[in-house]
N, CA, C and O atoms as a MOPAC input file, in Angstrom:
PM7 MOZYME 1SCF
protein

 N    -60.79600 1     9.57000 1   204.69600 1
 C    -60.13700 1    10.64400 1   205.42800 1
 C    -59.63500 1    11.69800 1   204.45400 1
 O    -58.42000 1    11.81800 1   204.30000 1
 N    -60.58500 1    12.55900 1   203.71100 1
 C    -60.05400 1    13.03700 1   202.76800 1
 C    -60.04400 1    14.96500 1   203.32500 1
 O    -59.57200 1    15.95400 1   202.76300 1
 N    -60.63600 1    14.83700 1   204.36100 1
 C    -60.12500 1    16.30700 1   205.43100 1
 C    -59.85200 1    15.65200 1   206.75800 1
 O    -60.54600 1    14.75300 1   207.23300 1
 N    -58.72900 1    16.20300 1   207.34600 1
 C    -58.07800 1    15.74700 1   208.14600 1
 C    -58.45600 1    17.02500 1   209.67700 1
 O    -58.29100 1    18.24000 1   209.79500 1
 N    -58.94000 1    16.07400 1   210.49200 1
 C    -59.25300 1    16.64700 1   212.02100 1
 C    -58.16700 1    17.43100 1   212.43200 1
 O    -58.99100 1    18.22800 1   211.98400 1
 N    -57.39200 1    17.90000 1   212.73400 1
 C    -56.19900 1    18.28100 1   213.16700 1
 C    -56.59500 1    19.78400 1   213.57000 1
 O    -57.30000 1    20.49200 1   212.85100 1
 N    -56.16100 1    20.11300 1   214.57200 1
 C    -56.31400 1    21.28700 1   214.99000 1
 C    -54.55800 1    21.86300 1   215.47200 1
 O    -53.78100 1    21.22900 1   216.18700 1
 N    -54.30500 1    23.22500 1   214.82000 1
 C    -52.98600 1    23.51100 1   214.60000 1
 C    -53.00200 1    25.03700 1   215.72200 1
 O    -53.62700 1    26.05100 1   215.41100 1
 N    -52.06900 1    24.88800 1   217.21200 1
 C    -52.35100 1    25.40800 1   217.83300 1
 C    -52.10900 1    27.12200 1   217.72200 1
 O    -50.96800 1    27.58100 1   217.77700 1
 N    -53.08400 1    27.83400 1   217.59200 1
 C    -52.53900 1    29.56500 1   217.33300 1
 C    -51.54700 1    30.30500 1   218.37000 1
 O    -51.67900 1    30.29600 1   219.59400 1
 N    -50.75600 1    30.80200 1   217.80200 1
 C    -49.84800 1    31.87300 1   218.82800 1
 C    -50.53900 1    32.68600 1   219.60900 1
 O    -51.43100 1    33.43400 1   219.20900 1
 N    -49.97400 1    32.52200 1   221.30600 1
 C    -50.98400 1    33.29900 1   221.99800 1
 C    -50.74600 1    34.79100 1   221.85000 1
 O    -49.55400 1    35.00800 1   221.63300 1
 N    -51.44600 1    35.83100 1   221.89300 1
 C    -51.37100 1    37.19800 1   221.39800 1
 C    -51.64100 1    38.06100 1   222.60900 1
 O    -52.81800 1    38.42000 1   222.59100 1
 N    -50.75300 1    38.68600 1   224.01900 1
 C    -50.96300 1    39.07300 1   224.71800 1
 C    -52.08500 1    40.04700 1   225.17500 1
 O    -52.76200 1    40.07700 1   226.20200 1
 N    -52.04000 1    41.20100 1   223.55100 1
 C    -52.73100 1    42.25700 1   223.57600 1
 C    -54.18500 1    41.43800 1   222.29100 1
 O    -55.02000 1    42.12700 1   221.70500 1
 N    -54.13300 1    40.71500 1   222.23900 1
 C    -55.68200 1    40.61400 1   221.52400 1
 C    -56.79200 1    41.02600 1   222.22700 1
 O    -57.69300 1    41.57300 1   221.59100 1
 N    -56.91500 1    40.85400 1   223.52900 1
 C    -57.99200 1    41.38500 1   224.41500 1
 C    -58.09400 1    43.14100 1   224.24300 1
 O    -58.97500 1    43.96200 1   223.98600 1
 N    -57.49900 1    43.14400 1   224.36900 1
 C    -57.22800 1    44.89400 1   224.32100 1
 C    -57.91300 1    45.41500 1   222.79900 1
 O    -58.89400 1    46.09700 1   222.50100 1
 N    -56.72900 1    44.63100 1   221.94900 1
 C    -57.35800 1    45.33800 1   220.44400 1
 C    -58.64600 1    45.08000 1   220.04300 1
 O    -59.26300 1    45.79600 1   219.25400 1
 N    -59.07900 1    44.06900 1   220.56600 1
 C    -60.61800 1    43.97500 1   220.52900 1
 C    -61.61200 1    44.73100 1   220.53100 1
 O    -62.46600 1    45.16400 1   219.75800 1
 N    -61.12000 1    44.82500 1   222.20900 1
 C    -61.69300 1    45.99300 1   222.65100 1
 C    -61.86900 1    47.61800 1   222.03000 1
 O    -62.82800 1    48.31500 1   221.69900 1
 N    -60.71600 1    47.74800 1   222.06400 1
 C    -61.05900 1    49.07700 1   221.01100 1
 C    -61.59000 1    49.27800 1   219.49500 1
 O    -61.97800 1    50.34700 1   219.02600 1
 N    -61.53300 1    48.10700 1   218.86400 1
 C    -61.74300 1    48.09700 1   217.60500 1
 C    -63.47500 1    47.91200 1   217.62600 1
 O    -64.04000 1    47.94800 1   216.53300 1
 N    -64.09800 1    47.76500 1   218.56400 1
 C    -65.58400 1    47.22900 1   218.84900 1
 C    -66.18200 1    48.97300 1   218.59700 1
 O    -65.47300 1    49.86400 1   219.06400 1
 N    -67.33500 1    49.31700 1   217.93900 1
 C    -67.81800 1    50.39900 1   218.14800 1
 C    -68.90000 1    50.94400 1   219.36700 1
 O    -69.70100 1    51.87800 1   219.34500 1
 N    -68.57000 1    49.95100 1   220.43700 1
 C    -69.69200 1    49.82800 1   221.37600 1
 C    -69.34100 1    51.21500 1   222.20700 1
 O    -68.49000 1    52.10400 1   222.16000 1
 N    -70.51300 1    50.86700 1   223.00100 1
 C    -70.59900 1    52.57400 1   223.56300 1
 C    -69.26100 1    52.39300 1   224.91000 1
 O    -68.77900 1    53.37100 1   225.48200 1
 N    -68.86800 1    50.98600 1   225.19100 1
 C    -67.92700 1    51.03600 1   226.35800 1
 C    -66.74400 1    51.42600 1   225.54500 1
 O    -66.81900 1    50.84000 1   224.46500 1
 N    -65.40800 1    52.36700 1   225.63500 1
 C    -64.69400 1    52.84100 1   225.35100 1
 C    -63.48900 1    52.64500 1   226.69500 1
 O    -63.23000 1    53.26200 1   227.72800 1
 N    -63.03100 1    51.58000 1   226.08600 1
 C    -61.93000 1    51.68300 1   227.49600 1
 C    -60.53200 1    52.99700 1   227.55200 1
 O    -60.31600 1    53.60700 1   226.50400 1
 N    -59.86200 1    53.25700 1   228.53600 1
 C    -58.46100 1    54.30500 1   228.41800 1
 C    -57.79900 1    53.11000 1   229.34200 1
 O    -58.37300 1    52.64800 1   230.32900 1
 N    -56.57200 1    52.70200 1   228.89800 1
 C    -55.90000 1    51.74800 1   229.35200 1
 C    -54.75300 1    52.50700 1   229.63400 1
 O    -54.22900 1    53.04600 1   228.66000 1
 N    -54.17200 1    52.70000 1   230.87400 1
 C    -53.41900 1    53.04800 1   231.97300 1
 C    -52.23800 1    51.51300 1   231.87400 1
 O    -52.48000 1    50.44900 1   232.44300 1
 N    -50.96200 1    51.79400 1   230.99400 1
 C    -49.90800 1    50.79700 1   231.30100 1
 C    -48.77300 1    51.56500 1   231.94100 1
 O    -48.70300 1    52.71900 1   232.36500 1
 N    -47.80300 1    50.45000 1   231.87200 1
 C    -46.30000 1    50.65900 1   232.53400 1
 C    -45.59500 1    50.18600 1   231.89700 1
 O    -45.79900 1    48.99300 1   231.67500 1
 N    -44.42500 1    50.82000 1   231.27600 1
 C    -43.11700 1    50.02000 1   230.64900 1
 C    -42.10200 1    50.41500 1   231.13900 1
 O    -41.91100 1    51.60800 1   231.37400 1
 N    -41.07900 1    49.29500 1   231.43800 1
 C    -40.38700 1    49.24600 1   232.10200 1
 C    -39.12800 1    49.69200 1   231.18500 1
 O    -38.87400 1    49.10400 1   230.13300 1
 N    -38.42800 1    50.68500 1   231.62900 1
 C    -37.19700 1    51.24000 1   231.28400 1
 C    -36.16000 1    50.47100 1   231.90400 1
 O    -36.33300 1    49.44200 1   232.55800 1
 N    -35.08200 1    51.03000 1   231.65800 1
 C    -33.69700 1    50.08800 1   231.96500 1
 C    -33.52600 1    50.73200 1   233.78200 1
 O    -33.63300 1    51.88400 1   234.20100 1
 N    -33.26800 1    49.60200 1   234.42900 1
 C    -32.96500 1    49.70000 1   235.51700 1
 C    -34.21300 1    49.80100 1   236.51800 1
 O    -35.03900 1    48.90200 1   236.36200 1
 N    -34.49100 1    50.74200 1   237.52200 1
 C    -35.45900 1    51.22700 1   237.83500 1
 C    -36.60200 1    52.22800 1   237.38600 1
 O    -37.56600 1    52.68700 1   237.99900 1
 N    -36.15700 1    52.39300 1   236.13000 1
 C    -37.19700 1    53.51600 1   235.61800 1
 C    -38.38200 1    52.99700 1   234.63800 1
 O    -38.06600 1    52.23500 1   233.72400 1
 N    -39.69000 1    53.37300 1   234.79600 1
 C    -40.45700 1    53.59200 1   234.19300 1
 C    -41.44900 1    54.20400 1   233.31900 1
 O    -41.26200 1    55.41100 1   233.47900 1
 N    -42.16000 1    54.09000 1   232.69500 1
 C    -42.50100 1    54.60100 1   232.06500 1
 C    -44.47900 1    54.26900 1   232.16100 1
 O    -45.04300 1    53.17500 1   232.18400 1
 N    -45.11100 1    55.69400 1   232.19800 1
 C    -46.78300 1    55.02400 1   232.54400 1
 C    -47.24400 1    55.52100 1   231.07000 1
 O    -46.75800 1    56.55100 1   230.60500 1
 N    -48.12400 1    54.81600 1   230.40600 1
 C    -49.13200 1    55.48500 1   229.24200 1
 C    -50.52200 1    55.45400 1   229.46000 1
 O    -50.97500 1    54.55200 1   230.16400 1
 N    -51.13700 1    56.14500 1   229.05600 1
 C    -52.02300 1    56.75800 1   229.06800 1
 C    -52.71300 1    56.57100 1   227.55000 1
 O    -52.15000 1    57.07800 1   226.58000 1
 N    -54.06900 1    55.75500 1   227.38000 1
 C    -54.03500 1    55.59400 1   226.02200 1
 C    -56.16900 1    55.45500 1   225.89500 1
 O    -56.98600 1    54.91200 1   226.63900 1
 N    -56.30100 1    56.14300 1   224.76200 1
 C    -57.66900 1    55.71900 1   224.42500 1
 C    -58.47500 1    56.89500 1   224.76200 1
 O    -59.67200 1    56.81300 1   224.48800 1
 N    -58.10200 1    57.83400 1   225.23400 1
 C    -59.30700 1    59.00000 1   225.51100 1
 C    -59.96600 1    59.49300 1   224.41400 1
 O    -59.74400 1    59.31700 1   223.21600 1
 N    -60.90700 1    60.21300 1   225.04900 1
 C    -61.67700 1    60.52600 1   223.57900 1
 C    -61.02900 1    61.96400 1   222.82100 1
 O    -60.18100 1    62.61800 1   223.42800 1
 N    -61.36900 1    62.26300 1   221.85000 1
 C    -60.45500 1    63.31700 1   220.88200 1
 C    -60.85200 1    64.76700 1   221.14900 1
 O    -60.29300 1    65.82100 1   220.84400 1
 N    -61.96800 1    64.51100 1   221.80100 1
 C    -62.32800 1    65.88700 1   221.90000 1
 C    -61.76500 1    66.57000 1   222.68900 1
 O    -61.78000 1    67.80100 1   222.69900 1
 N    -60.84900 1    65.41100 1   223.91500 1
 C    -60.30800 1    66.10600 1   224.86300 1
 C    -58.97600 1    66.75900 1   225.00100 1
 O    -58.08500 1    65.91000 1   225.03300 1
 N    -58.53500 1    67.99900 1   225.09500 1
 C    -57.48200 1    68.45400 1   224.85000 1
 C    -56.10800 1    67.83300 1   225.49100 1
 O    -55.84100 1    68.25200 1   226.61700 1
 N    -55.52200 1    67.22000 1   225.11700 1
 C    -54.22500 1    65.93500 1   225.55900 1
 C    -52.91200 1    66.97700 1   226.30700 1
 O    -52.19300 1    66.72800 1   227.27500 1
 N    -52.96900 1    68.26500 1   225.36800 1
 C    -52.01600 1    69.08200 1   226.42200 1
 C    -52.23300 1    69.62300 1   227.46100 1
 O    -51.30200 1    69.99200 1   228.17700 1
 N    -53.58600 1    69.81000 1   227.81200 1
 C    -54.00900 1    70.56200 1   228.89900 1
 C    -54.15500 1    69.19600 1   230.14100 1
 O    -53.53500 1    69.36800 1   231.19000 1
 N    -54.63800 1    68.42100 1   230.04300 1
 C    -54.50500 1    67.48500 1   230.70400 1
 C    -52.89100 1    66.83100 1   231.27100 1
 O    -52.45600 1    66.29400 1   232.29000 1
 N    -52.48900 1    67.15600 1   230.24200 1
 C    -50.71800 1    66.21300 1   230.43800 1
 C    -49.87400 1    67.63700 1   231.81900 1
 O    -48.96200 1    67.68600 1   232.64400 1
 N    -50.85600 1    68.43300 1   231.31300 1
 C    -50.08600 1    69.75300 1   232.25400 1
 C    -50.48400 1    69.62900 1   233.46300 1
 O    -49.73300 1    69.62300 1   234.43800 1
 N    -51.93000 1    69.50000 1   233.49600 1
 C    -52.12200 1    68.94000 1   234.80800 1
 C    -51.69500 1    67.81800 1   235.84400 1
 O    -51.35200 1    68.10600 1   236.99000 1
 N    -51.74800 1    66.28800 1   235.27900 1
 C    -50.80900 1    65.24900 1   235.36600 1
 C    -49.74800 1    65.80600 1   235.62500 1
 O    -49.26600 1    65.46300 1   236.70400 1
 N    -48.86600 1    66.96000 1   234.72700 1
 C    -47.67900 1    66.95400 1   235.84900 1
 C    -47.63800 1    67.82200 1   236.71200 1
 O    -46.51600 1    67.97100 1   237.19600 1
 N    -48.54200 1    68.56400 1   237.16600 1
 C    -48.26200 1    69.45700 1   237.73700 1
 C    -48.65000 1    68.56400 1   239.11300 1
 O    -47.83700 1    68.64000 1   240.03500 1
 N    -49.40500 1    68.03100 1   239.23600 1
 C    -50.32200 1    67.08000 1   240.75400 1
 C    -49.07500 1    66.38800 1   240.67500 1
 O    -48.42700 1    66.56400 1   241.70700 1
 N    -48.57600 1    65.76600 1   239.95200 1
 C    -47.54800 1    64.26200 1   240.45400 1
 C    -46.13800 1    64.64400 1   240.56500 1
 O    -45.25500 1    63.95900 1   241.08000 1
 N    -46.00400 1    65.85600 1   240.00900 1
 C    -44.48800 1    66.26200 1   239.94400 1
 C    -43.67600 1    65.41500 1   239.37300 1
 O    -42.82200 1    64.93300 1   240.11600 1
 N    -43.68100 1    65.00700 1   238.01500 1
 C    -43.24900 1    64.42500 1   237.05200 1
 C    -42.95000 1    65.18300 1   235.94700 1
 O    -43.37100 1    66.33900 1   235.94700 1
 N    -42.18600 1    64.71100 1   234.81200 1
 C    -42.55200 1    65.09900 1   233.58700 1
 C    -43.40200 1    64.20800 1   232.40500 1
 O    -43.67700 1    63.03400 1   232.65500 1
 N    -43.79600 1    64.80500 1   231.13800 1
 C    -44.59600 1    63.75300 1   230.60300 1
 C    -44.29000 1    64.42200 1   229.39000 1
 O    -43.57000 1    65.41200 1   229.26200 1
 N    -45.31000 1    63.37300 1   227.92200 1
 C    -45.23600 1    64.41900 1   226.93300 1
 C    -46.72300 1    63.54900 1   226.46800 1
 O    -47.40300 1    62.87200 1   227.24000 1
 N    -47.00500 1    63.78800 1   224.96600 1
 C    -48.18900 1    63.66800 1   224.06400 1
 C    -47.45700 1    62.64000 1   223.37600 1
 O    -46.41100 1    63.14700 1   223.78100 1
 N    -47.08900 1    61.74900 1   222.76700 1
 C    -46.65900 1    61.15300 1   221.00500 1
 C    -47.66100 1    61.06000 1   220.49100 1
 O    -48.71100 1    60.68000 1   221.00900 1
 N    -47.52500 1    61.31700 1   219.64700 1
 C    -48.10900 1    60.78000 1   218.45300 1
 C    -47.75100 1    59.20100 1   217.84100 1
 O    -46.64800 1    58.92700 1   217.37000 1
 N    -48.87900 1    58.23000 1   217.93700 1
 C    -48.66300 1    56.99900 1   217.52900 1
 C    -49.47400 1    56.66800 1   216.12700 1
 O    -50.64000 1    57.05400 1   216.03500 1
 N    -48.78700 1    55.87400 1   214.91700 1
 C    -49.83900 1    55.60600 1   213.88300 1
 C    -51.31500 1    55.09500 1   214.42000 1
 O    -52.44600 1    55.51400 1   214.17800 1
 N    -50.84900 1    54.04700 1   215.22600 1
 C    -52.10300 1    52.95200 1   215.53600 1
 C    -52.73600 1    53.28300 1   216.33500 1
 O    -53.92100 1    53.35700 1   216.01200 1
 N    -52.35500 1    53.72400 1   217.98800 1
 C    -53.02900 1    54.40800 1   218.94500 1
 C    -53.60000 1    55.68600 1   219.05200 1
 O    -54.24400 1    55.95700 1   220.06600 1
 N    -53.39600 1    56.89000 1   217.74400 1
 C    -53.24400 1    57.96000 1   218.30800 1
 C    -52.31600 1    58.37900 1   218.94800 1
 O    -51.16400 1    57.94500 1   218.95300 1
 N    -52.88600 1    59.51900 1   219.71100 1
 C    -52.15300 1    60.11800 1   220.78000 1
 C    -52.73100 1    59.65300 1   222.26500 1
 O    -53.79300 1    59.67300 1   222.88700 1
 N    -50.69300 1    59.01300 1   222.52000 1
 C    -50.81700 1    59.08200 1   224.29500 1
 C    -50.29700 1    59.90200 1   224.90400 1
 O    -49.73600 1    60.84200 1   224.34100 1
 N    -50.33900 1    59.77600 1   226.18700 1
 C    -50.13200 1    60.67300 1   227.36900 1
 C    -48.59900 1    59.53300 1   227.78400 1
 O    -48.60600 1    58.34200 1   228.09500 1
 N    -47.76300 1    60.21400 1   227.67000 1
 C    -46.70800 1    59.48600 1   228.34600 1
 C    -46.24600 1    60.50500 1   229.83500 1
 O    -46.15100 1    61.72200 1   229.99500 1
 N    -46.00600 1    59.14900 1   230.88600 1
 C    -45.25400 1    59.93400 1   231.99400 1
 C    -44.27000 1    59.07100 1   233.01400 1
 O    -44.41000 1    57.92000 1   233.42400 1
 N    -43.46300 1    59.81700 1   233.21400 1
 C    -42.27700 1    59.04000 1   234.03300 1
 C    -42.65300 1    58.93500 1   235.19400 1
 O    -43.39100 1    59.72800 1   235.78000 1
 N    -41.99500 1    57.56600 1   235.78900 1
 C    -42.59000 1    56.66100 1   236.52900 1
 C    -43.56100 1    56.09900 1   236.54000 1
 O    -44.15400 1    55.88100 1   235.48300 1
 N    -44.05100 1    55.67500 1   237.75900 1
 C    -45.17400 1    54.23200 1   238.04400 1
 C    -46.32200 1    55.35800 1   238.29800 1
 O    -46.13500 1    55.60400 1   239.49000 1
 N    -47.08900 1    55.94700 1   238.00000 1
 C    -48.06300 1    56.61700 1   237.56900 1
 C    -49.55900 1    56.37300 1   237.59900 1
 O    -50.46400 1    57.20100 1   237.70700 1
 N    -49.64200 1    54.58500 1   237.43800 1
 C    -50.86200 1    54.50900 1   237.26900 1
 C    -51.84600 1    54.51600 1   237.56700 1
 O    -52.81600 1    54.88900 1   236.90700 1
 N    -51.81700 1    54.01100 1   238.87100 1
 C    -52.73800 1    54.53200 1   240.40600 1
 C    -53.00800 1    56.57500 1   240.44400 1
 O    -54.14500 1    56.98200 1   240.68100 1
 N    -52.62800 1    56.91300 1   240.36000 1
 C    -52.12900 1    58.59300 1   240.33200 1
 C    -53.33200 1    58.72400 1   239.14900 1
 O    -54.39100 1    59.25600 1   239.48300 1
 N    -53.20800 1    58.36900 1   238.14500 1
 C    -53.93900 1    58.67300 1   236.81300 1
 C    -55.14100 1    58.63400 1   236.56400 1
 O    -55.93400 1    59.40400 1   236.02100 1
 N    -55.21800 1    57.32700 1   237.16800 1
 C    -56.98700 1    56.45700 1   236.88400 1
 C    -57.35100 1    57.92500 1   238.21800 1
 O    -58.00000 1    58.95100 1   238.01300 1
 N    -56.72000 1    57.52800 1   239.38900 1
 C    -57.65800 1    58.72600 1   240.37300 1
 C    -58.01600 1    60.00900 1   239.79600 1
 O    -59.07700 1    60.55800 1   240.09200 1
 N    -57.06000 1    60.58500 1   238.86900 1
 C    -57.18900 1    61.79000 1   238.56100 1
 C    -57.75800 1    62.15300 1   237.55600 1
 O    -58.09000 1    63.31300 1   237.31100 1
 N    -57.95500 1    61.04900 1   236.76100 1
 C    -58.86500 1    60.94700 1   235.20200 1
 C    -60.90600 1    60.77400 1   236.14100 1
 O    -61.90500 1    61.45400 1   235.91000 1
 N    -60.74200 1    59.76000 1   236.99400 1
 C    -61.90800 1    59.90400 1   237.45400 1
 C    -62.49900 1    61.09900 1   238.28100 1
 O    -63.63100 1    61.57400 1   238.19700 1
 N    -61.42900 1    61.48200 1   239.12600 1
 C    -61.64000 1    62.76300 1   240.36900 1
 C    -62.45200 1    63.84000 1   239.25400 1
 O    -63.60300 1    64.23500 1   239.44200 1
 N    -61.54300 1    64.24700 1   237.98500 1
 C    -61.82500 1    65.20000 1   237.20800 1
 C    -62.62200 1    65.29800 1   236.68100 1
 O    -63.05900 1    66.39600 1   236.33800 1
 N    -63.22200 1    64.04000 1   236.35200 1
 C    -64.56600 1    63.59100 1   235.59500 1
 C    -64.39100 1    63.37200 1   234.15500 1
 O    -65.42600 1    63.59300 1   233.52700 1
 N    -63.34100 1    62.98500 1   233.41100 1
 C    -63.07500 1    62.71600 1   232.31000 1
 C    -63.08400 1    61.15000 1   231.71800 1
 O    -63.02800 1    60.84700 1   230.52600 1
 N    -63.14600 1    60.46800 1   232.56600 1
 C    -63.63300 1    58.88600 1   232.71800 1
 C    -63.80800 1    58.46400 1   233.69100 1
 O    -62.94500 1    58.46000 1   234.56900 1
 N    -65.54700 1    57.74600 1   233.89800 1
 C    -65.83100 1    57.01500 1   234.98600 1
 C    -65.00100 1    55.66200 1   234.62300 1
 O    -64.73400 1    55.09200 1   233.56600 1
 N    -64.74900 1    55.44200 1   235.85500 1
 C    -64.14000 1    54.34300 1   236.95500 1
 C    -64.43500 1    53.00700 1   235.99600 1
 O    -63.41800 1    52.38300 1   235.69300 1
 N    -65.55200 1    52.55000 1   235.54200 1
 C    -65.52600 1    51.57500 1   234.85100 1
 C    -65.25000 1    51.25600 1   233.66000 1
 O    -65.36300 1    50.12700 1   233.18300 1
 N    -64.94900 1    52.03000 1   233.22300 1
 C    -63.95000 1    52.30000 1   231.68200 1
 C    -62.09900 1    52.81800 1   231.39900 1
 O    -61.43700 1    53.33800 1   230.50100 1
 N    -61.86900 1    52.24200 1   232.88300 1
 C    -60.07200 1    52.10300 1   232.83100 1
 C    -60.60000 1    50.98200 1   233.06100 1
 O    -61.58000 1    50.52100 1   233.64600 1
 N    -59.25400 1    50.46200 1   232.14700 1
 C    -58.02800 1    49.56900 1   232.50700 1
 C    -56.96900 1    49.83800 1   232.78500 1
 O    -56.43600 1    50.85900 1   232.34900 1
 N    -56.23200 1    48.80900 1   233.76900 1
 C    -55.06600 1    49.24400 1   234.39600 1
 C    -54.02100 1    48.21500 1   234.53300 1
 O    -53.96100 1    47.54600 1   235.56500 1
 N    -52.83400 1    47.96800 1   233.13800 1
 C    -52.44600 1    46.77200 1   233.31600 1
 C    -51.04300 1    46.93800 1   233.58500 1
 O    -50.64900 1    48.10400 1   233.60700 1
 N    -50.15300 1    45.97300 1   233.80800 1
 C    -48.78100 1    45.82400 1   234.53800 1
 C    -48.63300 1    45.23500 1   235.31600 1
 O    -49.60300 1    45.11000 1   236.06400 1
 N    -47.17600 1    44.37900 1   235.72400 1
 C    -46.92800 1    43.94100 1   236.92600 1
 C    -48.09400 1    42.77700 1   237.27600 1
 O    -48.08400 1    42.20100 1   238.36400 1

């Protein structure tokens, strides 16, 4: 018994599916539509993964102008730039990212809750 069988169980990693995903150079390119939950009733929707070519302020203007919200751009090291917007948003987004034609339907994700 001079290597030992033992299997040592790994920490489960919520977002490994996700980072996967984006880190893959395949032609599927997901935009993942989340929710974080602020204190109390408030939320928060992101908007994450579009492609670069697409102008993030002109879009975020639109988003608020249809939902009557406010929103902004950050800047993230790891993600880029998201689309942040107040409230539950995400239903609203995916429709309006697809309606517009800036991502077909099978390239959101839409996670939360």
């Amino acid at each position: 018994m001079s290597e030992l069988d033992i299997q040592i169980p790994n920490a489960f990693d919520p977002f490994a599916e996700a980072t996967a995903e984006d880190s893959s150079a395949g032609s599927k390119e997901y935009v993942h539509i989340r929710i974080q939950q602020r204190n109390g009733r408030k939320s928060l929707t992101t908007v994450q993964g579009l492609k670069k070519e697409f102008s993030y302020n002109k879009i975020l203007k639109d988003l608020k102008k249809e939902f009557c919200c406010n929103g902004t751009v950050v800047q993230d090291p790891e993600l880029g730039q998201v689309i942040q917007l107040q409230g539950d948003q995400r239903k609203n987004a995916s429709t309006f990212l697809i309606q517009a034609g800036i991502v077909k339907k099978e390239h959101i994700k839409i996670h939360g809750f």
